[in-house]
Phi, psi and omega in degrees: 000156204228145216239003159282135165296134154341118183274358168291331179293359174261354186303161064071268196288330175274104184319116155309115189288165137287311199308287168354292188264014148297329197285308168331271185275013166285289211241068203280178155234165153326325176291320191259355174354283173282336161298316190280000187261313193286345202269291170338298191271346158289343195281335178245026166269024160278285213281154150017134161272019165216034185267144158322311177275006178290313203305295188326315197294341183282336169277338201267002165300303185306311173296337188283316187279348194278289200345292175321306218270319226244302192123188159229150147251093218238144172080189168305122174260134181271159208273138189115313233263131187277189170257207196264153200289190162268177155254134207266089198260163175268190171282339172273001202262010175294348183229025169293000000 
């Protein structure tokens, strides 16, 4: 996955959505967390701190690092079954 934007999502003239950063983070993984939590905060660090997609992007940060450090699990997890790992982070490696 690649940490480059869309570039219609960067245009100038074009308003960053809640949709934008759902399309971004519906199908994040653990593996891709941060790349995809840093894709998030260049897209709302322009707007309003009461813009409908800051808030979003904002929540949707916070779940991208527990994702990173905590794993994930979705749906049922069946008896045996982990959840898909973490990234094993350092202390320095939170803002990599």
């Amino acid at each position: 996955m690649s940490g480059a934007e869309s570039p219609d999502r960067l245009a100038p003239d074009r308003e960053v959505t809640v949709e934008d950063i759902r399309e971004l983070t519906g199908a994040a993984t653990p593996h891709f967390a941060l790349q995809i939590r840093d894709r998030v905060a260049r897209l709302i660090e322009g707007l309003a701190p009461d813009h409908p997609a800051r808030i979003d992007g904002e929540r949707a940060i916070a779940r991208l690092e527990r994702m990173a450090r905590e794993g994930q699990a979705s749906g049922t997890v069946q008896d045996g079954e982990l959840p898909l790992p973490s990234l094993v982070l350092g202390s320095d490696s939170a803002d990599a």
